[in-house]
BAFI-3210 file (N, C-alpha, C; in Angstrom, 3 decimals, decimal comma, padded with zeros to 6 digits):
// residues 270
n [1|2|3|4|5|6|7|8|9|10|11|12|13|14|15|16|17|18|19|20|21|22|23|24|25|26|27|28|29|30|31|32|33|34|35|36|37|38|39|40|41|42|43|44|45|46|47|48|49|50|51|52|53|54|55|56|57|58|59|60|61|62|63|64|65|66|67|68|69|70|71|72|73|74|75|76|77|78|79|80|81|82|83|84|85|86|87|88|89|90|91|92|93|94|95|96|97|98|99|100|101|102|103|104|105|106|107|108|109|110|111|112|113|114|115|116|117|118|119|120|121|122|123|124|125|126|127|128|129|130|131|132|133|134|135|136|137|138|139|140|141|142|143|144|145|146|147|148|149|150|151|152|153|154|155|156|157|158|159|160|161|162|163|164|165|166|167|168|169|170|171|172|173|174|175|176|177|178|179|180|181|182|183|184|185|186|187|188|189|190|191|192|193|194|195|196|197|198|199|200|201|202|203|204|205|206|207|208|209|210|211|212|213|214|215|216|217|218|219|220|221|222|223|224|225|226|227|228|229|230|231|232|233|234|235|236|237|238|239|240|241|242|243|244|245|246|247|248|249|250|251|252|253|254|255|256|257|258|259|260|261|262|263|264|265|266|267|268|269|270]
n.u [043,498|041,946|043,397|045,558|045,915|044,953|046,971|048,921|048,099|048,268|050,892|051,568|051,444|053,584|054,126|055,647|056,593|054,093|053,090|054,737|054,427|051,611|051,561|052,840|051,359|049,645|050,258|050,963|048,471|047,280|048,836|047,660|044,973|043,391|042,576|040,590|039,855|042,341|042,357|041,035|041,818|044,492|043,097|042,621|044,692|046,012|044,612|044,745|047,814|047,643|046,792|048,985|051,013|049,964|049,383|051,757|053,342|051,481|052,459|054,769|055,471|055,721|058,459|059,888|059,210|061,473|063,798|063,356|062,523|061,290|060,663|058,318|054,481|053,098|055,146|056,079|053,438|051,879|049,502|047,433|047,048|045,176|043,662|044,941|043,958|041,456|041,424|042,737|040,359|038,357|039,737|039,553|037,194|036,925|039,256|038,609|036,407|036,472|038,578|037,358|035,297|035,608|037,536|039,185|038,022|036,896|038,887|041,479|041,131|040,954|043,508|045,437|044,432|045,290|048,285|048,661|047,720|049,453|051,689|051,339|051,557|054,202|055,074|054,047|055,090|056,501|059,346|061,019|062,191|063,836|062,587|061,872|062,363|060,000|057,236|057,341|058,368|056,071|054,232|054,919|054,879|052,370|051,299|051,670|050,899|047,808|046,561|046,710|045,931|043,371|042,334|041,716|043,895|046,857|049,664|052,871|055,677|058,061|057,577|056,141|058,286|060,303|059,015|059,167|061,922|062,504|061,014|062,347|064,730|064,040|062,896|065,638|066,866|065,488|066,109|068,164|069,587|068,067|069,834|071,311|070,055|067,558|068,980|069,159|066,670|065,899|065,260|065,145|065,754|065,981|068,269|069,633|070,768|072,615|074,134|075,379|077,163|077,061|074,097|074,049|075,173|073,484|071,410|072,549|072,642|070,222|069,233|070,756|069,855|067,444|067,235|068,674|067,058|064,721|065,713|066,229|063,745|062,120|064,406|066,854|069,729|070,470|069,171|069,862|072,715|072,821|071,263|072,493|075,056|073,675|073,081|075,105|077,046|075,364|076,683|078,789|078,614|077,987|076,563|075,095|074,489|073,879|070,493|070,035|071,512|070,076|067,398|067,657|068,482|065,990|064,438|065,048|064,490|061,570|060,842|061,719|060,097|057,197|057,093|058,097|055,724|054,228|053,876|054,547|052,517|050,165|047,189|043,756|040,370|038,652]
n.v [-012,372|-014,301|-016,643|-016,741|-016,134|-018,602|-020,402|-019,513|-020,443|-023,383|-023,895|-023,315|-025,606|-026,878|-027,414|-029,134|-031,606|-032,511|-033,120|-035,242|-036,872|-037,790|-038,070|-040,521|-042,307|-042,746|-044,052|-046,214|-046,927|-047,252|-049,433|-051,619|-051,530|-049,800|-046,600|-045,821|-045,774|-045,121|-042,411|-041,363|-042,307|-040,868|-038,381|-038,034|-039,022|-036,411|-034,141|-035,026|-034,957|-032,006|-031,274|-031,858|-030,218|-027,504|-026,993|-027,353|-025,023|-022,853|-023,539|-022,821|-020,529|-018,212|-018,565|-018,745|-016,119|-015,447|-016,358|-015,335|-016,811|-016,154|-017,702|-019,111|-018,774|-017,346|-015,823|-014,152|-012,430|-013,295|-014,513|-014,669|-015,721|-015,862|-016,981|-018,959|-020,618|-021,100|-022,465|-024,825|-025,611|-025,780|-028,180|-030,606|-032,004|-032,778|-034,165|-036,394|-037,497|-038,369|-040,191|-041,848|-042,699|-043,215|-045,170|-045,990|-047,261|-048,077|-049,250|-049,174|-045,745|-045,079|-046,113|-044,594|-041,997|-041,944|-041,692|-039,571|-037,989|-038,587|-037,363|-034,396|-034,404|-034,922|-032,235|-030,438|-032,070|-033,848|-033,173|-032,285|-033,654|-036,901|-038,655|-037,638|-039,420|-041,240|-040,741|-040,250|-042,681|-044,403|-043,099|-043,163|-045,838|-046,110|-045,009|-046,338|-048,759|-048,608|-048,362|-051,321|-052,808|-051,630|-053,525|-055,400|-057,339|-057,865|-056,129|-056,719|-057,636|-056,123|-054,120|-052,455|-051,853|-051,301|-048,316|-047,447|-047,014|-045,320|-042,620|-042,175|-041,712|-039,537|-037,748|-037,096|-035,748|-033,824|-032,306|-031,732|-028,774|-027,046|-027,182|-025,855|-023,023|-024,362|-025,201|-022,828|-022,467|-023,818|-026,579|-029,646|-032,582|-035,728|-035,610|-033,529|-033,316|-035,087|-034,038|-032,681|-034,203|-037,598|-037,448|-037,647|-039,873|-041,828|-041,638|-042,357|-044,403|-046,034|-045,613|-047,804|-049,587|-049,797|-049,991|-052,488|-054,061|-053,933|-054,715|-057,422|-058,208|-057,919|-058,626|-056,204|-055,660|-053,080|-050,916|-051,208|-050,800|-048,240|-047,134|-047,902|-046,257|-044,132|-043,686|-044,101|-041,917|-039,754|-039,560|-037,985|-036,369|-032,596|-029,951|-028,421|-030,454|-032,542|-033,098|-033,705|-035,383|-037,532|-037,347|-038,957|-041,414|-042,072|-041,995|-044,210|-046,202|-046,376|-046,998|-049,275|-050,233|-049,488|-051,569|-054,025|-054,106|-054,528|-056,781|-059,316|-058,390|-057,611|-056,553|-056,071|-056,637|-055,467]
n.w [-055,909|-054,116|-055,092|-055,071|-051,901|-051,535|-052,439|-050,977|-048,314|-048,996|-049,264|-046,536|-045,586|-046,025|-048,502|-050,410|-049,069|-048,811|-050,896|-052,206|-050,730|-051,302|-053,849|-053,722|-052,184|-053,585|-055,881|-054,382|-054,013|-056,030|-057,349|-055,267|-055,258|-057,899|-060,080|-059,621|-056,674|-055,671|-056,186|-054,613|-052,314|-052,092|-052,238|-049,426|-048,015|-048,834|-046,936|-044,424|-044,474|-044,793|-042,452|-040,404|-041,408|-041,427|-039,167|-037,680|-038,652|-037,469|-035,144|-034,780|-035,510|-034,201|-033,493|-036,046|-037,145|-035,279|-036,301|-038,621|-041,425|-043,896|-045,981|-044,868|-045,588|-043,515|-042,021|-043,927|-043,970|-045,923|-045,449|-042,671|-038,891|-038,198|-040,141|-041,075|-039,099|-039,702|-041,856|-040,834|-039,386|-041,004|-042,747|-041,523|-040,136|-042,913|-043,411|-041,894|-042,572|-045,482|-045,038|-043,463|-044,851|-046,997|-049,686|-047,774|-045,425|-042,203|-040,457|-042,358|-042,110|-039,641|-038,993|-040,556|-039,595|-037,124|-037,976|-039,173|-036,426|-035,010|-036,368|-035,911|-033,088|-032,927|-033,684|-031,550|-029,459|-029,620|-030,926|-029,359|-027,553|-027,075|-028,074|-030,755|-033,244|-033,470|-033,892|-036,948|-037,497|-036,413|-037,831|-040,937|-041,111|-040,731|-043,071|-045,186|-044,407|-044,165|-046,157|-047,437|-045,726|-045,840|-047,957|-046,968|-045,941|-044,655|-043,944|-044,817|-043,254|-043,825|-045,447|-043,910|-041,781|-044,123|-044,586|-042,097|-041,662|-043,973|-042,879|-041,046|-041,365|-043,288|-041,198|-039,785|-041,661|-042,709|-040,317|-040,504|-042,053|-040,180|-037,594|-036,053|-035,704|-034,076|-031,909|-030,933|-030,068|-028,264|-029,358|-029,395|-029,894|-030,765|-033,554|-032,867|-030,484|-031,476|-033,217|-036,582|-037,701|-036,736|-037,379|-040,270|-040,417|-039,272|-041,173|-043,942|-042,998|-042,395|-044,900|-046,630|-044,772|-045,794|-048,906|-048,830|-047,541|-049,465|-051,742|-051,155|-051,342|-053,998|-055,885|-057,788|-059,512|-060,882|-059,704|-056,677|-056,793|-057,671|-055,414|-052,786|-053,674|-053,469|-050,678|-049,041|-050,493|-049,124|-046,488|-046,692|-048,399|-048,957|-047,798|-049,522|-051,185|-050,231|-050,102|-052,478|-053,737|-051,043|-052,042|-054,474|-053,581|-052,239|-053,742|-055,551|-053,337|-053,196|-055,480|-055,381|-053,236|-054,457|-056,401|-054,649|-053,237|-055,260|-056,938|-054,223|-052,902|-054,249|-056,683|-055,931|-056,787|-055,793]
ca.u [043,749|041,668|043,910|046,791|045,837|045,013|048,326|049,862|047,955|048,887|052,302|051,812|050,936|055,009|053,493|056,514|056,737|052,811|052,660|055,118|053,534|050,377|051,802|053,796|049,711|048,446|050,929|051,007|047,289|047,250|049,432|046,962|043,767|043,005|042,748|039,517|039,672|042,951|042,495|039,883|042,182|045,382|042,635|042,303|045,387|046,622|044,023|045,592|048,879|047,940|046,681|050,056|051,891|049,246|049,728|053,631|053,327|051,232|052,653|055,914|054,965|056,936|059,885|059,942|059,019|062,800|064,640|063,498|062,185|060,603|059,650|056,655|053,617|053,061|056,220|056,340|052,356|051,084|048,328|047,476|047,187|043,707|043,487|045,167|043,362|040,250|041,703|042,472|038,765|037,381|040,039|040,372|036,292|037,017|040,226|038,655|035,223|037,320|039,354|036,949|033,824|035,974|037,865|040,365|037,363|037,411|039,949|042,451|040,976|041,460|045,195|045,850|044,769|046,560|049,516|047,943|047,446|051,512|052,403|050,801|052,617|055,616|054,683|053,926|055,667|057,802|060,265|061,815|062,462|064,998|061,906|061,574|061,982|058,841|056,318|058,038|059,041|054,792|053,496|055,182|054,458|050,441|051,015|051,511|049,842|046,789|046,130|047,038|044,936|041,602|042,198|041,717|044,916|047,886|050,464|053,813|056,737|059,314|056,626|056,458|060,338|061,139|058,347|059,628|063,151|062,281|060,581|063,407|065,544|063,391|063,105|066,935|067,381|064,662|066,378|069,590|069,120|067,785|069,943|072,129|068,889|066,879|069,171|069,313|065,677|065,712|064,401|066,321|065,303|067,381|069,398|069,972|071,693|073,570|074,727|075,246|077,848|075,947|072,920|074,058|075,960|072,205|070,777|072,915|072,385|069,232|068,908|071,485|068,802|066,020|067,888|069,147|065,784|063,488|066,114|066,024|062,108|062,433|065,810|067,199|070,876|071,021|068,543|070,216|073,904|072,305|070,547|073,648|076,071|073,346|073,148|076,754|076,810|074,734|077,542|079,692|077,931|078,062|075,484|074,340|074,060|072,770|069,325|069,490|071,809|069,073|066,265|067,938|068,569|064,721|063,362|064,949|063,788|060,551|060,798|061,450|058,997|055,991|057,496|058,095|054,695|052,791|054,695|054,728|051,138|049,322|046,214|042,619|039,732|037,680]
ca.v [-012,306|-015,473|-017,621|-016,085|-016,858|-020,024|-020,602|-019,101|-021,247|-024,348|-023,225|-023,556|-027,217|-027,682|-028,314|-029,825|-033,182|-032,840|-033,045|-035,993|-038,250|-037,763|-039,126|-041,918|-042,888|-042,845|-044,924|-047,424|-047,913|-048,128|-051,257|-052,803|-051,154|-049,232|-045,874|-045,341|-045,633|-044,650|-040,814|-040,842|-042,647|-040,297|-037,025|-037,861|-038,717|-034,896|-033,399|-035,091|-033,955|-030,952|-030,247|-032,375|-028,883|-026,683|-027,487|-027,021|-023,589|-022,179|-023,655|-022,319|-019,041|-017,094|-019,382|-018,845|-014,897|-015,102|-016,305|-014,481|-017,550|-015,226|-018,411|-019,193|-017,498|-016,149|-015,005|-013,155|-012,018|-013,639|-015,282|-014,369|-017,027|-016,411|-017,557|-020,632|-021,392|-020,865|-023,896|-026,082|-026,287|-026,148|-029,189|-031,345|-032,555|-033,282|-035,406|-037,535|-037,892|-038,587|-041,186|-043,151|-043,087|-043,610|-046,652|-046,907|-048,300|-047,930|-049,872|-048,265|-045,047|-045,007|-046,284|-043,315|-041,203|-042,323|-041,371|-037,681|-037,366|-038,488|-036,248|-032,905|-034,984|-034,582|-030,635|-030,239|-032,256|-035,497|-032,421|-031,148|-035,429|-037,678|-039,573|-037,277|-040,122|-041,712|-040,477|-040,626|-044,675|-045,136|-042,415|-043,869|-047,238|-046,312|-044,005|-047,829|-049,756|-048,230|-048,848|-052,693|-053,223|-051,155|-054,129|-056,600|-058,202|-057,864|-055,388|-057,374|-056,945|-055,702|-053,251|-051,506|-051,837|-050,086|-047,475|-046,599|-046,287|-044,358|-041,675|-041,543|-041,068|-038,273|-036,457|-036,744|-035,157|-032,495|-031,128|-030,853|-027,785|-026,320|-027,650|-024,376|-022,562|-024,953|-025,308|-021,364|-022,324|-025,231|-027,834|-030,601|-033,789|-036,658|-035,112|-032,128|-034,178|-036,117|-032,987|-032,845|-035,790|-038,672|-037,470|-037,714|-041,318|-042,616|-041,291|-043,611|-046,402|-045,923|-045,366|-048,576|-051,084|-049,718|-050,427|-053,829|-054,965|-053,958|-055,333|-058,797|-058,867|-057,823|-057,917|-055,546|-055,248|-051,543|-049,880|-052,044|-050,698|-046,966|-046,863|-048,419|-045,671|-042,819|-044,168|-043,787|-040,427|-039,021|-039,459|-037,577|-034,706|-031,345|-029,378|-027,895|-031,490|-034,074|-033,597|-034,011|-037,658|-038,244|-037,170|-039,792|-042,572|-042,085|-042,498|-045,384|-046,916|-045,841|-047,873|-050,962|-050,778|-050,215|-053,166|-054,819|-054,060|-054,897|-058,086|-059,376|-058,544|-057,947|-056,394|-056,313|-056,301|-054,456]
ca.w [-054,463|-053,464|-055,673|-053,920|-050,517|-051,384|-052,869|-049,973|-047,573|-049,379|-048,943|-045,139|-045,312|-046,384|-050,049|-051,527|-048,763|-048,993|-052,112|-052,648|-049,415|-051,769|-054,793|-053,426|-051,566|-054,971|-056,669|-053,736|-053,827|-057,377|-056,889|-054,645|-056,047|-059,007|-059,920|-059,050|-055,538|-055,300|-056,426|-053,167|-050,990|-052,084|-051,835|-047,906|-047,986|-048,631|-046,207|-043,527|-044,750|-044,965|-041,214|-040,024|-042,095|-040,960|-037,547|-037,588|-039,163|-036,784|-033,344|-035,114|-036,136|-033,335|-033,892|-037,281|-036,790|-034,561|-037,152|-040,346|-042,581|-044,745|-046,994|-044,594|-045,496|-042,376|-041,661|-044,890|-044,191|-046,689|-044,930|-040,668|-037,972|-038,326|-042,003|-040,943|-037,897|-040,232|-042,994|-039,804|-038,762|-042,236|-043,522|-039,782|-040,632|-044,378|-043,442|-041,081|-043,613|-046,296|-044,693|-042,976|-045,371|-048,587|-049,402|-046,731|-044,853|-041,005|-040,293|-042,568|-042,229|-038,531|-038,932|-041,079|-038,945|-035,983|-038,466|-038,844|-034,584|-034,545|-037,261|-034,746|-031,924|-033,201|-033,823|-030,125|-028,071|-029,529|-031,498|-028,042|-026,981|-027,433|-028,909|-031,876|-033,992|-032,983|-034,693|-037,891|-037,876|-036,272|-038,680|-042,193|-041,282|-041,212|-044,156|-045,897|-043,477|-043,722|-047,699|-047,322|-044,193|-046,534|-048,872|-046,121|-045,977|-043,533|-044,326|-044,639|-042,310|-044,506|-046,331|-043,081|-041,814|-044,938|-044,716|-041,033|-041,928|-044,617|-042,237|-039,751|-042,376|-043,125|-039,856|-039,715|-042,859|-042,273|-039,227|-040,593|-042,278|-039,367|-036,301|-035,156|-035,196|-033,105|-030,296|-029,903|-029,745|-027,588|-029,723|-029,149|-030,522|-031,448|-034,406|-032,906|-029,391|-031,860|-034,187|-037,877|-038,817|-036,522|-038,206|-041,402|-040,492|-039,562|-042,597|-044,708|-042,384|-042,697|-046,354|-047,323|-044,667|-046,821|-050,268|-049,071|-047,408|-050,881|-053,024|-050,487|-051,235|-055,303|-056,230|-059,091|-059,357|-061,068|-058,583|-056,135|-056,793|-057,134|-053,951|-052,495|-053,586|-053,140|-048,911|-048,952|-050,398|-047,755|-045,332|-047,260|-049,529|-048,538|-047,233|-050,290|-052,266|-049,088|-049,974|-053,675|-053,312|-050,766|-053,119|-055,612|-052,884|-051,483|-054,921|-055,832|-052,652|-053,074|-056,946|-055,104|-052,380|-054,707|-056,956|-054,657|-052,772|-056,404|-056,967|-053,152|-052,481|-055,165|-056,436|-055,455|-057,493|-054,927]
c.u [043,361|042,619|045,338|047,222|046,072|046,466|048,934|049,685|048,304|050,102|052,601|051,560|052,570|054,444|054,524|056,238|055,080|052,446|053,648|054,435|052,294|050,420|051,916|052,153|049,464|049,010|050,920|049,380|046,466|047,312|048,203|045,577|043,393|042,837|041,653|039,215|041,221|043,246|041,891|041,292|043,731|044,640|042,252|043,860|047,038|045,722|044,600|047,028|048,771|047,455|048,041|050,980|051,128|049,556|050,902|053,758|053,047|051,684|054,240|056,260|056,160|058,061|060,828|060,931|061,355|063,480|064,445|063,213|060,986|059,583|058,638|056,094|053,050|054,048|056,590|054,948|051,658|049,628|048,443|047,365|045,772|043,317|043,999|044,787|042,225|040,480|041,907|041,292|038,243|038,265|039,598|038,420|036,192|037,988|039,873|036,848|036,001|037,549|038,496|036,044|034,465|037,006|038,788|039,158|037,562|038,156|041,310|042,272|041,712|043,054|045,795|046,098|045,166|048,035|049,387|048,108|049,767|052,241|052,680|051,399|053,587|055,883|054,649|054,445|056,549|059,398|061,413|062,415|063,522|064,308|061,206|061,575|060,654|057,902|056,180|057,887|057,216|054,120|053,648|054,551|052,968|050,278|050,390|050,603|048,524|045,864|046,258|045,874|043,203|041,380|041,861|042,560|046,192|048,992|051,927|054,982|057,999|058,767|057,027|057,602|060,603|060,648|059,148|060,973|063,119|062,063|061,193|064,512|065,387|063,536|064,353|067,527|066,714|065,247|067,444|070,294|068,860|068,588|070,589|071,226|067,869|067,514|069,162|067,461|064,718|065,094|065,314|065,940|066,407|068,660|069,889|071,178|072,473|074,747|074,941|076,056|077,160|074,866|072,959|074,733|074,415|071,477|071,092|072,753|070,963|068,726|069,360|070,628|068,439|066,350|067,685|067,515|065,117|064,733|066,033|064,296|061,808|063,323|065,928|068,713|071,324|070,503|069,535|071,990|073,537|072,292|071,299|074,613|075,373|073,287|074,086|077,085|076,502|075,782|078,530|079,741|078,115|076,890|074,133|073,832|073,732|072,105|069,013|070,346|070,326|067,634|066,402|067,658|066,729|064,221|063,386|064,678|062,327|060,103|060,591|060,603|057,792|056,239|057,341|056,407|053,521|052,930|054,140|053,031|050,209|048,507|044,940|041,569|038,284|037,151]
c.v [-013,610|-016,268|-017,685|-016,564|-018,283|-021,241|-020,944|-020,533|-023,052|-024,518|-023,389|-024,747|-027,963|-028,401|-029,344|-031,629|-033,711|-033,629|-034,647|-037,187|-038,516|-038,671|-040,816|-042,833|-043,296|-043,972|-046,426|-047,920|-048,120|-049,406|-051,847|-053,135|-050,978|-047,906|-044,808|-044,288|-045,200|-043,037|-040,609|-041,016|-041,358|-038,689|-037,539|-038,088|-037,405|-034,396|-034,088|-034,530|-032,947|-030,375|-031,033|-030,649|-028,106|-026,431|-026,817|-025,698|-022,747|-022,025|-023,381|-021,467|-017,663|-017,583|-019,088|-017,162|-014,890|-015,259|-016,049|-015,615|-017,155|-016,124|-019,203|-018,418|-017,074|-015,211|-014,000|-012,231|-012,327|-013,931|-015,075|-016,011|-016,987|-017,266|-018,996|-021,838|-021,704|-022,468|-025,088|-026,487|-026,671|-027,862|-030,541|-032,540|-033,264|-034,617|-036,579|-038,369|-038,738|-040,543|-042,470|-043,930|-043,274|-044,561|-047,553|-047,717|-047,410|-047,781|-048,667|-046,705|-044,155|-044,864|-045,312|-042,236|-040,893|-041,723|-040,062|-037,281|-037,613|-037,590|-034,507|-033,803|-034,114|-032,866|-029,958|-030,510|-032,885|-034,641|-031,835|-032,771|-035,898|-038,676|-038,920|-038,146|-040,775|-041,941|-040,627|-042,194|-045,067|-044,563|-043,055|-045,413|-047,321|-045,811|-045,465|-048,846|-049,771|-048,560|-050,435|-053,339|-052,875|-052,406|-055,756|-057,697|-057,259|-057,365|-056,653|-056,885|-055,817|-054,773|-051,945|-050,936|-050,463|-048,863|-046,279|-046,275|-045,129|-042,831|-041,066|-041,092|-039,452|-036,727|-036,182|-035,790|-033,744|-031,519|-030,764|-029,216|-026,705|-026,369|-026,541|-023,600|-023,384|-024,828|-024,011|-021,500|-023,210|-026,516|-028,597|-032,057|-034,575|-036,066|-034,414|-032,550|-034,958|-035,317|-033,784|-034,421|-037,072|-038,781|-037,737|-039,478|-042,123|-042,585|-042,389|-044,569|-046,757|-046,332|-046,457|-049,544|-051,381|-050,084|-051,864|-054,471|-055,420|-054,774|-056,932|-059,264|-059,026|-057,257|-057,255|-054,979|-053,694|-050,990|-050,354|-051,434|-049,304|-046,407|-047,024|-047,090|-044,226|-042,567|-043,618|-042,450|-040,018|-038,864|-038,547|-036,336|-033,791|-031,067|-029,212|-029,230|-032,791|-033,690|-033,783|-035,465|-038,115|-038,516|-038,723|-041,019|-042,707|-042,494|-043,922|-046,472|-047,148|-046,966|-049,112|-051,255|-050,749|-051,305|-053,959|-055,389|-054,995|-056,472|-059,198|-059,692|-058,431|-057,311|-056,732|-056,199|-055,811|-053,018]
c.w [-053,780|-054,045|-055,014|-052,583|-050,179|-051,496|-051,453|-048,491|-047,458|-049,129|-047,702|-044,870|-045,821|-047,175|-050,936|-050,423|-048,517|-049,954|-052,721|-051,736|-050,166|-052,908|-054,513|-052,699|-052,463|-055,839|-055,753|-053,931|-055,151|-057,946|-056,663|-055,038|-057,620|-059,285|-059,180|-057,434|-054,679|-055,483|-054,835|-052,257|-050,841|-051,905|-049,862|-047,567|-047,838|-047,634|-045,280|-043,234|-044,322|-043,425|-040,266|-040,917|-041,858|-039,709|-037,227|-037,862|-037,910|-035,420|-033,472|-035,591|-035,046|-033,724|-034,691|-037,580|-036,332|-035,131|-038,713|-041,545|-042,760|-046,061|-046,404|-044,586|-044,417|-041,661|-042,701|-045,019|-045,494|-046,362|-043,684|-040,441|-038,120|-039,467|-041,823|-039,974|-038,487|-040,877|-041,966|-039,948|-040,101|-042,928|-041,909|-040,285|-042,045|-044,045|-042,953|-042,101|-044,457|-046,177|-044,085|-043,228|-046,742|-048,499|-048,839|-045,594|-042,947|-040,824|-040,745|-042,884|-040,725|-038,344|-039,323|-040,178|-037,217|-036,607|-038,449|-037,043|-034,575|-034,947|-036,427|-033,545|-031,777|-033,011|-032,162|-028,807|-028,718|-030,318|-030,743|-027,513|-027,844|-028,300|-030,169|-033,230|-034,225|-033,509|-036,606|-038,422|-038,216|-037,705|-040,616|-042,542|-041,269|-042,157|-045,138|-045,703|-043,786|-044,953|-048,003|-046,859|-045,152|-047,445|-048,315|-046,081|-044,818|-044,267|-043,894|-043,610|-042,675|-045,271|-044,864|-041,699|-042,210|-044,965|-043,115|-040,974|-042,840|-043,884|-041,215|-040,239|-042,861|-042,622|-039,448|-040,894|-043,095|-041,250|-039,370|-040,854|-041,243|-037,871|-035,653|-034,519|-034,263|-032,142|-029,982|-029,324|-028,594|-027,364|-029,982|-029,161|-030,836|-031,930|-033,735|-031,851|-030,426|-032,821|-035,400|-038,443|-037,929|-037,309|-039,647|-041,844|-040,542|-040,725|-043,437|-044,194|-042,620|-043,978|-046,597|-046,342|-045,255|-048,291|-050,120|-048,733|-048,877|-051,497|-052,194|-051,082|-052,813|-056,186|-057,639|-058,746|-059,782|-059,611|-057,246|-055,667|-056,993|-056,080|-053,087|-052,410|-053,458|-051,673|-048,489|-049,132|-049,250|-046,711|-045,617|-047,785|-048,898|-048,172|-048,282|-051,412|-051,657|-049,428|-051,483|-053,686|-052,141|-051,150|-053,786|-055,012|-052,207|-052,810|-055,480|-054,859|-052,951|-054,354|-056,782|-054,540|-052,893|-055,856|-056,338|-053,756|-054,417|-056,801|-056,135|-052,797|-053,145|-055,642|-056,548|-056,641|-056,983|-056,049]
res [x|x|x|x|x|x|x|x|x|x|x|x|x|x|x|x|x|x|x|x|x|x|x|x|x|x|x|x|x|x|x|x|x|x|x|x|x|x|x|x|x|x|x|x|x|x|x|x|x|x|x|x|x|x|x|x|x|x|x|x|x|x|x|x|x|x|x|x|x|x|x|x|x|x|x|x|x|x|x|x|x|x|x|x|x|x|x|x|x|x|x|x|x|x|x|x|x|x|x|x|x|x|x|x|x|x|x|x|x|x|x|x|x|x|x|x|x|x|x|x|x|x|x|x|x|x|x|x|x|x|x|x|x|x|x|x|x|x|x|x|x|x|x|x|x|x|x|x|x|x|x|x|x|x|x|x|x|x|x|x|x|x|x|x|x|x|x|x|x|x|x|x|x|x|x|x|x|x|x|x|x|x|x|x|x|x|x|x|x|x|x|x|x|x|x|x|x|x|x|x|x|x|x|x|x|x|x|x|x|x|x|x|x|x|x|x|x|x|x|x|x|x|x|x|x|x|x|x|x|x|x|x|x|x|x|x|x|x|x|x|x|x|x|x|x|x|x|x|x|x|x|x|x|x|x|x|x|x|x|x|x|x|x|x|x|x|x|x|x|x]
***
């Protein structure tokens, strides 16, 4: 039963883009670091995550409730609002310990969680705005930022470019899925004012910057001509197969930017 819950509650932290924002931390500050200090910096890393998907759950719990997505655990009773108001308070002190006494340092502990306060932004207010992107572009670019900056060096321009396209790419691709149902709900954010084929035109524009930039900083002609024709896709795919071409096209971004991040900048022997 406890293992259950716990499950379940994990589950409300939107474990799958938790769970990959965690990796992709760990591998970037591998690059710059080591593994040492990058298990710490990628475990504060998820506790922030996870009250940025905590957050969203709960201040979307009626929402949810109205339209029958039975695969959040509270909408299926898995777990109450109390149970998750409980993991707020108990994680919200860990994330910010974590982050600012282990080896992102102040500095990039702080920056982080400036990306965490945008993330619950977005959750509360920037999701109903025309500036629903927002949080997204600022929030990605400290996800990166913030592990650079702990190493005492200056995050590059084109590191965090590609990080904030990446994330608007993202939040465009996140709401697709959901956009019929939002406006009966009157969340109306960017995508949703722009409807499904705009949103899916930025996506690839998006996705084919972020290709061309990383391959401009450490070129590779396969990934290069991949990432290229997975961008493109996106404009095109169907419903049921945009988020696995954009799966494909995000990863192989993702290949170049910590290449070209390990390459580019280097690492530390902190």
């Amino acid at each position: 039963m406890v293992k259950s819950n716990l499950f379940s509650i994990l589950r409300a932290s939107h474990l799958g883009p938790t769970t990959a924002v965690t990796f992709i931390s760990f591998l970037l500050a591998s690059s710059l670091w080591w593994e040492g200090p990058a298990f710490i910096i990628a475990f504060g890393i998820f506790l922030g995550q996870l009250l940025v998907g905590f957050t969203n759950d709960l201040y979307d719990y009626q929402d949810d409730l109205k339209h029958n997505r039975t695969d959040k655990p509270l909408v299926s009773g898995k777990i109450t609002t109390t149970q998750l108001t409980k993991a707020i308070k108990i994680v919200t002190p860990l994330a910010i310990l974590v982050n600012l006494f282990g080896p992102l340092g102040i500095k990039g502990g702080l920056i982080y969680l400036l990306g965490v306060g945008l993330g619950i932004s977005y959750n509360f207010y920037f999701k109903f705005t025309l500036l629903s992107p927002l949080p997204y572009a600022l929030a990605f670019a400290a996800l990166v930022g913030c592990i650079v900056v702990a190493t005492d060096r200056t995050p590059p321009l084109w590191l965090l470019i590609s990080a904030s396209c990446l994330g608007v790419a993202a939040h465009f691709a996140n709401v697709l899925k959901d956009i019929n149902e939002d406006l009966k709900s009157e969340i109306i954010g960017l995508p949703q004012r722009l409807g499904k084929r705009n949103s899916r035109l930025i996506i690839a524009g998006l996705l084919t910057g972020t290709t061309l930039l990383l391959n401009s900083v450490n070129p590779n002609p396969i990934l290069l001509i991949v990432g290229l024709i997975g961008a493109l896709l996106t404009s095109v795919a169907t419903d049921k197969l945009i988020f696995k071409v954009l799966i494909i096209t995000v990863i192989i971004d993702l290949i170049l930017l910590l290449t070209s991040a390990s390459s580019q900048i280097g690492s530390t022997s902190i």
